[in-house]
C-alpha positions in Angstrom: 0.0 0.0 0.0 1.5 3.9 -1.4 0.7 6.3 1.5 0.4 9.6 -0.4 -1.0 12.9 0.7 -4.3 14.3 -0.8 -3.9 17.3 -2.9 -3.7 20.6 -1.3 -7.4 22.6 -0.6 -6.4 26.0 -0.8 -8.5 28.0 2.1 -12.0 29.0 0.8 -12.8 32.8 0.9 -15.4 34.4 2.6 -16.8 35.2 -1.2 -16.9 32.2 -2.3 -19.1 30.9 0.7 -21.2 33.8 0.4 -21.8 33.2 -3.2 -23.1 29.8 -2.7 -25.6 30.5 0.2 -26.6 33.0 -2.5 -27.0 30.4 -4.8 -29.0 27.7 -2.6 -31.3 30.7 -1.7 -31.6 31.6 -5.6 -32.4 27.7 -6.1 -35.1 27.9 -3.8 -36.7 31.0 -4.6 -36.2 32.5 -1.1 -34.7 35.5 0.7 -34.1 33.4 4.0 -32.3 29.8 4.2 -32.1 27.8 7.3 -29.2 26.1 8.3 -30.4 23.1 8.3 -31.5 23.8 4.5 -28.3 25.0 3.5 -26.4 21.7 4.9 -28.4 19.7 2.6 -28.1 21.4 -0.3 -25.0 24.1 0.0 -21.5 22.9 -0.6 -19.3 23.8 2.7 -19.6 22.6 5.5 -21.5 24.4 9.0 -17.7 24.6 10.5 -16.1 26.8 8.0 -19.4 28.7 8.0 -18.4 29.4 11.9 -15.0 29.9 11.1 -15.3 32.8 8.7 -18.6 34.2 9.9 -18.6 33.4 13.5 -22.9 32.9 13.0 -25.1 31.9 10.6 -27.0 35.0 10.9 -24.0 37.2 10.1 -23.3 34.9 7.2 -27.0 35.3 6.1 -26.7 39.5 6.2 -22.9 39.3 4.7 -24.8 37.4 1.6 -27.6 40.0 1.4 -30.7 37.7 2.4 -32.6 37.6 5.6 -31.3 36.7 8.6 -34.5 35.9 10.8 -37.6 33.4 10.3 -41.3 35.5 9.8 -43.8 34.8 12.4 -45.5 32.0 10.4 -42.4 30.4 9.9 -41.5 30.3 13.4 -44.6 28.9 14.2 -44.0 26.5 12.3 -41.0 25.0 14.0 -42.4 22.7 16.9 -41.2 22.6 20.8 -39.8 19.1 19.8 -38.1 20.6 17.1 -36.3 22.9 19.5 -35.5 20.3 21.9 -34.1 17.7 19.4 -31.7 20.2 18.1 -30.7 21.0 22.0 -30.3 17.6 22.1 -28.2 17.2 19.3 -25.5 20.2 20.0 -25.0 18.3 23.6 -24.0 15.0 21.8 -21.6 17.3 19.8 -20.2 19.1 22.8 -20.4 15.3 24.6 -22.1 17.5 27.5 -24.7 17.1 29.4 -25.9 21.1 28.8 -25.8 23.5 26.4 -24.6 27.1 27.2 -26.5 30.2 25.0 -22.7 30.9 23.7 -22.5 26.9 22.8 -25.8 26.1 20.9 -25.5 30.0 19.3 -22.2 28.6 17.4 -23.9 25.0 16.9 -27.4 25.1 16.6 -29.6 25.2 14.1 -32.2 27.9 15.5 -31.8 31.2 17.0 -31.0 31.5 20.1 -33.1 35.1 20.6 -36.5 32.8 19.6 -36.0 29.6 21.9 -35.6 32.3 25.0 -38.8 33.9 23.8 -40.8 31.1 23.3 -39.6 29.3 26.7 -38.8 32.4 28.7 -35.7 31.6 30.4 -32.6 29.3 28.9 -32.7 26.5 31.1 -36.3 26.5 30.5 -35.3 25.0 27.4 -32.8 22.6 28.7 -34.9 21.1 31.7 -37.2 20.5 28.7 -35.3 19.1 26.3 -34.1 16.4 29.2 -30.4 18.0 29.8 -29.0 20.0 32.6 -29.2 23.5 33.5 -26.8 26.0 33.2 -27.4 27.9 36.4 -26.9 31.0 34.5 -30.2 32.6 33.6 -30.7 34.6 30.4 -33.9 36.1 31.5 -32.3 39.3 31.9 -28.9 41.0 31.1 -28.6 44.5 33.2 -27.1 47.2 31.2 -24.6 47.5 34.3 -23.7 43.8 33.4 -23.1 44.8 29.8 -21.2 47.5 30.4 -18.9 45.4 32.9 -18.3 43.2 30.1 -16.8 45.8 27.3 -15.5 47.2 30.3 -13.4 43.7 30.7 -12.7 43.0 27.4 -11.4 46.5 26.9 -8.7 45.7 29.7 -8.0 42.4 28.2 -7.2 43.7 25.0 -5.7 46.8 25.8 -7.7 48.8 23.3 -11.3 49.0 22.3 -12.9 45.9 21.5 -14.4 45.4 18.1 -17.2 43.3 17.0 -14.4 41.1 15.2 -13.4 40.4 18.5 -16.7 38.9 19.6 -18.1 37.0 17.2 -14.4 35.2 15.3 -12.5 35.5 18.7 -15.6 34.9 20.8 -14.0 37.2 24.1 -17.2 38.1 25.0 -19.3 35.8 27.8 -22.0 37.3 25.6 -23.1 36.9 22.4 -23.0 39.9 19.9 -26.7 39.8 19.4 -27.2 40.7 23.4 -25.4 44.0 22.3 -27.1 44.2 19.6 -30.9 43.6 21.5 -30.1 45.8 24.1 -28.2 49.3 22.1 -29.5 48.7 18.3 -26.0 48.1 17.1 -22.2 47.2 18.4 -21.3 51.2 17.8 -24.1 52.6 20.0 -23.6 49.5 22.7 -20.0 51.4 22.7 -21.6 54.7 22.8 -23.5 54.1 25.5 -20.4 53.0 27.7 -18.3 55.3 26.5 -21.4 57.8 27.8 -21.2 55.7 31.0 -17.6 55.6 31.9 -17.2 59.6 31.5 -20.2 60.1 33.6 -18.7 62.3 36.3 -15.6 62.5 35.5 -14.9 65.4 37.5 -15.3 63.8 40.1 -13.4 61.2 39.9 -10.6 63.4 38.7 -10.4 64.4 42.5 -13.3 67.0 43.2 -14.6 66.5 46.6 -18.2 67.0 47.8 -18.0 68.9 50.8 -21.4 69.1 53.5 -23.8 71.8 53.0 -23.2 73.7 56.0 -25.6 76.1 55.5 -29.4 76.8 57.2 -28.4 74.9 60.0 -31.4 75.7 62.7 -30.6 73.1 65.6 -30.3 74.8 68.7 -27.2 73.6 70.2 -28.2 73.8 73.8 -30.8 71.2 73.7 -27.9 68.6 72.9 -26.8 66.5 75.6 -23.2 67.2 76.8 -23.7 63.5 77.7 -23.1 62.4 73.6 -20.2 64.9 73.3 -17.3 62.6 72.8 -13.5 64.9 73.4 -11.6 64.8 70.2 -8.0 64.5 71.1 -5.1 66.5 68.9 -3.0 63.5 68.7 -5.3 60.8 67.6 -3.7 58.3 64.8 -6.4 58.5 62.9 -6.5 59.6 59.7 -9.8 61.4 58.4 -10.4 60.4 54.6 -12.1 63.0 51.9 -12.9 59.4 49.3 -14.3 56.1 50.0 -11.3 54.0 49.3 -12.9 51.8 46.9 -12.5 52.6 43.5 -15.4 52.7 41.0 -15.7 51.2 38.0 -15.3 54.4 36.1 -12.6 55.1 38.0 -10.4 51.3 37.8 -11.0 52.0 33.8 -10.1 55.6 33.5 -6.7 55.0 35.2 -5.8 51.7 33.6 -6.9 53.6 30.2 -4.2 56.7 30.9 -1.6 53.9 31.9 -2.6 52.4 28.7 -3.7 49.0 30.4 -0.1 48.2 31.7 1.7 48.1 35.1 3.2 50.9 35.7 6.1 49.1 37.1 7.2 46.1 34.8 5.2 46.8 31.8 3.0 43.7 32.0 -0.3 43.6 30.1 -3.4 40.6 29.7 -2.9 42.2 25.7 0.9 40.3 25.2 0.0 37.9 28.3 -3.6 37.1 29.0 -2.4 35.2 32.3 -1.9 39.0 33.4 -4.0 40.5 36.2 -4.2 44.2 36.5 -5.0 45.9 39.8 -5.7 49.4 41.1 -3.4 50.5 43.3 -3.1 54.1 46.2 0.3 55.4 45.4 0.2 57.0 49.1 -1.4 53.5 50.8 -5.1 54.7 52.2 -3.5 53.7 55.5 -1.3 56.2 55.7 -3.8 59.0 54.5 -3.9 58.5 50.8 -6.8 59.8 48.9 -8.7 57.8 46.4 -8.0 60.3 43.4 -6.4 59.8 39.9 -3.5 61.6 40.7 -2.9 59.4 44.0 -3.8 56.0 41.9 -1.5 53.5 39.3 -2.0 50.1 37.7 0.0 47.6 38.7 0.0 43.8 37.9 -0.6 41.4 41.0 2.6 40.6 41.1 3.9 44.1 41.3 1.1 45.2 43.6 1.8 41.8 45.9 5.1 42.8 46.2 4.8 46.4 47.0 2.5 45.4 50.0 5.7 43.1 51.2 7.7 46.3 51.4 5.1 48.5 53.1 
């Protein structure tokens, strides 16, 4: 027997996959295609769909047709239906559940119209006979969104793109729950953007001082009893700032020290393994302020060793 390799496949092009979905929706005298369709009558395979496209949604709008079912043809797609396909992406995954992110990249449905039709995720899953997540998808705060570009900005060291989410999948969620939630990637960074510059000024180091004024209480009727002395000496230090730092805050100074430490140049963008942490320049024990100007990034390693020598 003559081993021999097969001839070389070059790597298809995002055109030529696009051109035959095009092509099977053309055969079939439609504007929308289901996956499950396209697998029995288009020529490449679901994976390299996922590989250059990330969805089979985005692969339906990069070819120009329609990327969602109508009403009557959802309708038409039965609860068993739904579960069998559940069903199926947990034999693939050899699991005994199915995240959102999973069955998004494996199933054959939309994701968006199983949590609408069951109301919850692992609605679906108790349903379908497989385990829960644990993680509900009935709601997604905005503050939970914006954590999440807030994370992923960090991680990369620059502003995330929608590349980054749906061929890299960084995101815990899908690009679609931006998408839901803002109307498009853009304004979903808008809207943070908005967010994390929200009151600025004040976390640039303006203080809020008490309003002193129209104070009425007549001072005699207070019981010299609850009058504590306040000694000169006392060790401790009086504080103008909470010491915990805000979101806003952590991202604003790990953006101006360009998402490195400060002291050995580590970032998660050359070493994911890399943690950053916010650190008080003057420690807060010793009567540092929680202000930009008193504030630095530093890896854990860095900031674990500073402690050592304070």
């Amino acid at each position: 027997m003559i081993f021999k390799l097969d001839d070389y496949k070059r790597e298809l092009t995002d055109d030529e996959i696009l051109a035959d979905i095009k092509s099977v929706a053309s055969s079939l005298g439609t504007d929308y295609i289901s996956i499950a369709t396209y697998k029995q009558q288009g020529k490449h395979s679901q994976c390299a769909i996922q590989n250059h496209f990330g969805t089979w949604k985005n692969a339906l709008s990069l070819a120009g047709l329609r990327n969602t079912r109508t009403s009557k043809e959802l309708k038409r797609i039965s609860d068993d239906e739904y579960f069998s396909d559940i069903r199926r992406v947990a034999l693939v995954l050899n699991s005994s559940t199915v995240s959102y992110n999973d069955y998004e990249k494996y199933g054959r449905y939309s994701c968006g119209h199983i949590f609408k039709r069951f109301g919850e995720w692992d609605n679906a899953l108790i349903r379908a006979g497989l385990n829960p997540t644990g993680m509900s998808r009935k709601r997604i705060s905005e503050q939970e969104v914006f954590d999440e570009i807030e994370r992923m900005w960090r991680l990369l060291g620059r502003q995330p793109t929608s590349t980054d989410i749906v061929k890299n999948g960084i995101s815990i969620y899908s690009y679609d729950t931006f998408k839901r939630r803002f109307g498009s990637w853009r304004k979903a960074l808008e809207a943070f953007v908005e967010y994390i510059n929200e009151g600025v000024e004040y976390s640039l180091g303006e203080q809020i001082r008490p309003n002193t004024e129209n104070v009425t209480e007549d001072i005699s009727k207070i019981d010299k009893k609850e009058i504590q002395p306040i000694h000169e000496n006392t060790s401790v230090k009086s504080h103008k700032t909470s010491r915990n730092v805000t979101t806003r805050m952590r991202f604003l100074v790990m953006k101006r020290d360009n998402f490195k430490c400060c002291m050995c140049g580590a970032s998660p963008a050359k070493d994911p393994s890399v943690e950053l942490h916010i650190d008080h320049i003057i420690p807060w024990s010793k009567g540092g302020e929680t202000v930009m100007d008193n504030l630095q990034t530093l890896c854990s390693k860095c900031n674990l060793g500073k402690s050592d020598l304070e």
